[in-house]
N, C-alpha and C positions, 0 to 999 in steps of 0.2 A: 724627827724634828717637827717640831708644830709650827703651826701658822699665826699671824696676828691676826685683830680683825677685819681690814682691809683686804688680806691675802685670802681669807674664808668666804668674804664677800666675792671678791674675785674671783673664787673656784666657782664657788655655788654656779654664779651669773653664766660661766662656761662650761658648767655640767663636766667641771674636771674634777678629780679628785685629792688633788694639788698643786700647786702655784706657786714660786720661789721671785726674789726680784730678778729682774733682766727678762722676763718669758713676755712676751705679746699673747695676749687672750682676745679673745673677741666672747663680747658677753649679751645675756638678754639684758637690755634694756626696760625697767618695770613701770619708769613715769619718764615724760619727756613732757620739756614745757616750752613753751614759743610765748616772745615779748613782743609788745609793739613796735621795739627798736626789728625784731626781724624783718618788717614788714616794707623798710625801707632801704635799694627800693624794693619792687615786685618779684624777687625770688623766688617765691613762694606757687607762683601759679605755676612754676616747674613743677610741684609734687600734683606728680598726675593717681596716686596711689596708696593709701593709707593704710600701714600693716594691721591696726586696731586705734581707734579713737577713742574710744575709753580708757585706753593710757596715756592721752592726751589732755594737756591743760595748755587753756591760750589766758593770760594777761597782761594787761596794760596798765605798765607801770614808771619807765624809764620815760614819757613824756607827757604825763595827764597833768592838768587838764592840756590840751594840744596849746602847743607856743606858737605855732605858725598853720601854713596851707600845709605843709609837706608833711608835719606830723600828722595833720587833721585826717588824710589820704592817708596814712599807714595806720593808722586806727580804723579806717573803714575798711581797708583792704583786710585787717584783720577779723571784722565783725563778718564781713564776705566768707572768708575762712571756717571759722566756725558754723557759720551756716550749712555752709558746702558741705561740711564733712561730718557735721552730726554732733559735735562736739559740746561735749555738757557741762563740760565743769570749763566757767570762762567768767574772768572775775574783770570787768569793763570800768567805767567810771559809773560812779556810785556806793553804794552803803558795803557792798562786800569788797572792796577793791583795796589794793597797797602793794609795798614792795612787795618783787616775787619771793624773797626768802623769808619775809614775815606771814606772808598768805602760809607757804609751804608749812612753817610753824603753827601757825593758830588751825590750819585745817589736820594736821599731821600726813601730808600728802606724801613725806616721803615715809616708810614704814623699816622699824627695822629691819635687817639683815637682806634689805633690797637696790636697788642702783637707779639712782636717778638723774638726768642730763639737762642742761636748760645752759643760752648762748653766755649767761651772765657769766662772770671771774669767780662770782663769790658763790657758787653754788655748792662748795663744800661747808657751806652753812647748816644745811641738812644733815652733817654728819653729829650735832645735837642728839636726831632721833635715831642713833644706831643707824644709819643710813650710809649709804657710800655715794655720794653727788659732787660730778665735775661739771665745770664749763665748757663747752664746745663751741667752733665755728660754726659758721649758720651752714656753710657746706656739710659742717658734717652732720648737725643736727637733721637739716633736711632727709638724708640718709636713714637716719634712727627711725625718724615717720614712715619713710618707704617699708624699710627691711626689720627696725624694731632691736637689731643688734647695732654694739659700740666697738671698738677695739680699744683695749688702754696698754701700753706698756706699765706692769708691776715695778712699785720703787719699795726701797727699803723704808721700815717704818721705825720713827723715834718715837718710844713711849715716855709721856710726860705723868710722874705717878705725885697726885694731890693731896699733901697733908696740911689738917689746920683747919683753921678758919679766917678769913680775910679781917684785920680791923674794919672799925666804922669807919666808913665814907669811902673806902679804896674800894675797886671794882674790877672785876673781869680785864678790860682794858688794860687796867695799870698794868697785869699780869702781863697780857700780849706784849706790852710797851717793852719791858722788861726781857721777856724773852728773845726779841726782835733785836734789842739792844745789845743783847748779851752772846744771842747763839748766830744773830743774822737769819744769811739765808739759807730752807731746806727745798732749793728747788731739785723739782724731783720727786721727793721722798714723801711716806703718809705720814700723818701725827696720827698718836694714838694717847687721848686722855682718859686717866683712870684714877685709882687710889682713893681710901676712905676720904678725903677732901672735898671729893665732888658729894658726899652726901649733903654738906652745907652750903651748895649753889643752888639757884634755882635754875629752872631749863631757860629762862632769860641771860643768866651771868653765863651759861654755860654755851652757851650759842656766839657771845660776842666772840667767846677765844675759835670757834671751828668757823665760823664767818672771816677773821681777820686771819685764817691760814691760809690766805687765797695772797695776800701782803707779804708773806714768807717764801713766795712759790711753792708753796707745797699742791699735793695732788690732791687727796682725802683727807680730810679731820676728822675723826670717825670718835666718841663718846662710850666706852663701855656702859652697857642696858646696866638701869637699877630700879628698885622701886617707883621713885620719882618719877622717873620715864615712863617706864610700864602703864604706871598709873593713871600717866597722863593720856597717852598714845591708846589704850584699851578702848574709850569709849568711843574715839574720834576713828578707828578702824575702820575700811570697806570692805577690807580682804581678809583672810589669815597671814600672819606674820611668824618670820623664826627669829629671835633675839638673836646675834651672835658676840661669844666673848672669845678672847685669844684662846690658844690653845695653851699647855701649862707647856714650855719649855720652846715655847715662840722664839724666834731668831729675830731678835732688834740692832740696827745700825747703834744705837742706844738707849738707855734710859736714865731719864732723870728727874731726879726728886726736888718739888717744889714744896716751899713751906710755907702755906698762904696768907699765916699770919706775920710771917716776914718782909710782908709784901708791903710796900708803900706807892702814894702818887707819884707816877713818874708821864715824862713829856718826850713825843716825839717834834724834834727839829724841822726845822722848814727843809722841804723838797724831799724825803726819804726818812722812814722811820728802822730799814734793816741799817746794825752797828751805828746808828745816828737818835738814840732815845735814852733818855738820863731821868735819875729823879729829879724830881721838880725842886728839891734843896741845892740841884747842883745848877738850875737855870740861871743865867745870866740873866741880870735883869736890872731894870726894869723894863717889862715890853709891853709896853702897849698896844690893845687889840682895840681895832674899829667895828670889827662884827665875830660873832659867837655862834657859833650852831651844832646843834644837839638832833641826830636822826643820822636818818642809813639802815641798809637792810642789817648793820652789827649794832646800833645803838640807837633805835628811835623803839626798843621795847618801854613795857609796862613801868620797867623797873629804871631805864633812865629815865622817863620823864618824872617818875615820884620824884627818885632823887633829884631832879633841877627841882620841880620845885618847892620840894622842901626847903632846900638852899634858899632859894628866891622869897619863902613863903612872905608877906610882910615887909620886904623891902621893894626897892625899884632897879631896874638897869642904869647903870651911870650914865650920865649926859653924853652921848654920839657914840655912845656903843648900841648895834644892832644886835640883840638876842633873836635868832629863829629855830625855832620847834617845830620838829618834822616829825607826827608819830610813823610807827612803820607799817600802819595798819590802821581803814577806819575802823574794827573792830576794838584798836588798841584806844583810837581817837573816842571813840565813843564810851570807854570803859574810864577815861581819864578825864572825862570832862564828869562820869556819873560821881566821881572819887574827889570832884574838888579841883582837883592837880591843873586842870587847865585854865581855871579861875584865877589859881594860885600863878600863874605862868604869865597870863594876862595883863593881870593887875599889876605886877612890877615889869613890864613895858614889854614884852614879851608878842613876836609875831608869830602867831600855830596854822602853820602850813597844813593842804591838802599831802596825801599818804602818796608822797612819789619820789621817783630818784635825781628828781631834781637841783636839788643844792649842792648835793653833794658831787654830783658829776659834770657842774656849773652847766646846766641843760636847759633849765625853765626858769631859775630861781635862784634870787640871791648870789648871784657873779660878784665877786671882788674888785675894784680898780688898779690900775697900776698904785704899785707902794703900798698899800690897804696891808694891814696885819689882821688873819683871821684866826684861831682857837677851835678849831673843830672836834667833835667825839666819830666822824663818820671814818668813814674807811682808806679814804688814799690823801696825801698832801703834797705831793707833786708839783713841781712848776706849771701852772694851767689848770691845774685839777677844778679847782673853781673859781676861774676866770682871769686876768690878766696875770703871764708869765711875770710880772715883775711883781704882785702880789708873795705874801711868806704867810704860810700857813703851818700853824703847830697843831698837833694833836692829843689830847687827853682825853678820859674819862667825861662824861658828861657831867657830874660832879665838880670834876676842874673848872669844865665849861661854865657853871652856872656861877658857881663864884667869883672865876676873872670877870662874866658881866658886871657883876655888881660892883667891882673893885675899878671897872675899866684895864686892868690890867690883870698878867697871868699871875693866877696865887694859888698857892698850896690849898685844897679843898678843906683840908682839917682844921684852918683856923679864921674858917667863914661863919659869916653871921647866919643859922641855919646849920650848920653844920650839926650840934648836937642833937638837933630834931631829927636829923637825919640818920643819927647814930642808936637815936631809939626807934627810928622806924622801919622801912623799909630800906634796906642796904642794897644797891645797884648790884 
């Protein structure tokens, strides 16, 4: 019986030769990455001992620019850090800095058929690049730095096999929205994304859906290697890499076939989007939103901000609606402004945030009031998630996003002003 990809990753990491779910592995750890939220408070000066630092990466990203004294001190405590330990790759505030799983992305830090740890939820975002990336407690991460090994209990894996091609304007997102709505929760268990479908995503649209496996309680989101990847990961390499694909006759809890061009706008519901997200034909409405926000380490890539502003290109945001643009990356910030797009964002009333996790995890930036309706593309919408519990927060696509601004209210993205610009451009 064969393995999935998760499960090969799994072995490799424990130098076993095979791995079934229910077995506890204890694995090499290949990147391990420390936030500035670790730094708070002083845990850190317990690591009297560092297995190897060049498998180490520190960034600050969960509270830049600092909101208060206390952040300001867990950024310096973290600059401390890296001093101490020799530490080279450390992305601070400044021109190379953003979310840690957009950094992870644009630098290709985590490599295929390797395991990577960092304290965030959504660190199975990595599994974009063939990679196997959980989040840890900062206890255990600390651990990882000493000793360099993880332990994971093996969960069984649902393979999601990709056919089609998404219509114009629908996005990655919808798809999760959809999924989430339909299968709930896989806590526990890895996803495994494949099928000729993914040849028509780019590693942007493909990333949303293994980011927001972290919302499903899943373990891994792991991406079968393709050209696309290969191609991309090749030049961005420091090490050698093994691609790993399932084995042929791999043992899945399931699989299931998606058909991407059946896919439409769909919304998740205030406070929880597992069995709580519906198409946006079936949204009650009308709902009016006070503020709009587009970013997160799942959707402030290349390809959401086109799509906002394409949407927006030419028009303005409605009178007391807040638009805020978070890219997930100044490298993505900087590519979006070379392209127009931040112009385009601008001009129709639009606020472009510094590359942090601020709005989304109501931290620095953009809090809601009581009662407030907000429309998010980021990743959790929770009671509190960004800012007073009596706030309701819906989730879509940033596409959605950019057109309920304009509308002040939540509206189907396909029959926005922008929209066909959209449908002949770049597709989220």
């Amino acid at each position: 019986m064969g393995m999935t990809i998760a499960e090969k990753i799994l072995a490799r990491g424990a130098q076993a030769d095979v791995v079934r779910p229910g077995d506890l592995v204890t694995v090499k750890v290949d990147t391990a990455i420390v936030l500035d939220m670790n730094f708070i408070p002083g845990m850190w000066d317990t690591v009297r001992k560092m297995h190897d630092p060049s498998r180490v990466i520190v960034i600050h990203d969960h509270l830049i620019p600092a909101r208060d004294v206390q952040a300001a001190e867990a950024m310096a405590r973290g600059r401390e850090f890296v001093e101490r330990w020799g530490i080279e790759r450390f992305h601070d505030v400044g021109g190379d800095q953003g979310i840690v799983h957009q950094v992870v992305a644009d630098r290709a830090y985590g490599l295929p058929g390797e395991i990577l740890v960092c304290c965030d939820s959504h660190t199975c975002s990595v599994g974009v690049l063939n990679c196997a990336g959980r989040g840890l407690g900062t206890p255990e991460l600390a651990y990882v730095l000493c000793k360099g090994t993880a332990w994971f209990k093996v969960g069984e894996t649902v393979r999601y096999e990709l056919h089609g091609e998404l219509p114009p304007v629908v996005a990655t997102k919808d798809v999760f929205l959809r999924i989430a709505g339909e299968y709930g929760s896989h806590e526990g268990m890895n996803l495994e994304y494949a099928g000729p479908g993914i040849a028509n995503l780019s590693l942007d649209a493909r990333r949303t859906l293994s980011t927001m496996a972290a919302e499903l309680s899943a373990e891994f989101a792991i991406w079968e290697p393709d050209d696309v990847l290969l191609d991309y990961v090749a030049p961005l390499a420091t090490r050698p890499y093994e691609p790993v694909w399932p084995d042929a006759g791999a043992d899945y809890r399931d699989v299931r076939r998606l058909d991407l061009a059946e896919m439409e706008p769909y919304i998740g519901l205030p406070d929880k989007v597992v069995h709580n997200a519906v198409p946006i034909t079936e949204l009650r409405g009308p709902v009016k939103v006070d503020q709009c926000f587009i970013g997160s380490c799942a959707n402030g890539t290349l390809d959401d901000i086109a799509s906002a502003a394409q949407i927006v290109h030419g028009q303005k945001v409605a009178p007391g609606v807040r638009l805020i643009v978070t890219p997930g990356s100044q490298q993505i910030y900087r590519e979006a402004m070379r392209l127009g797009y931040i112009q385009s964002l601008m001009d129709a009333g639009a606020v472009v945030t510094p590359s942090s996790c601020g709005a989304c995890g109501g931290l620095t930036m953009g809090l809601l009031a009581g009662n407030e309706t907000c429309i998010t593309s980021s990743t959790r919408n929770f009671k509190g998630r960004m800012g007073s519990r009596a706030a309701r927060i819906y989730m879509g696509s940033s596409a959605t996003v950019a057109a309920s601004a304009l509308a002040g209210e939540i509206v189907d993205p396909r029959t926005a002003g922008g929209a066909q610009a959209l449908a002949e451009g770049l597709r989220a």
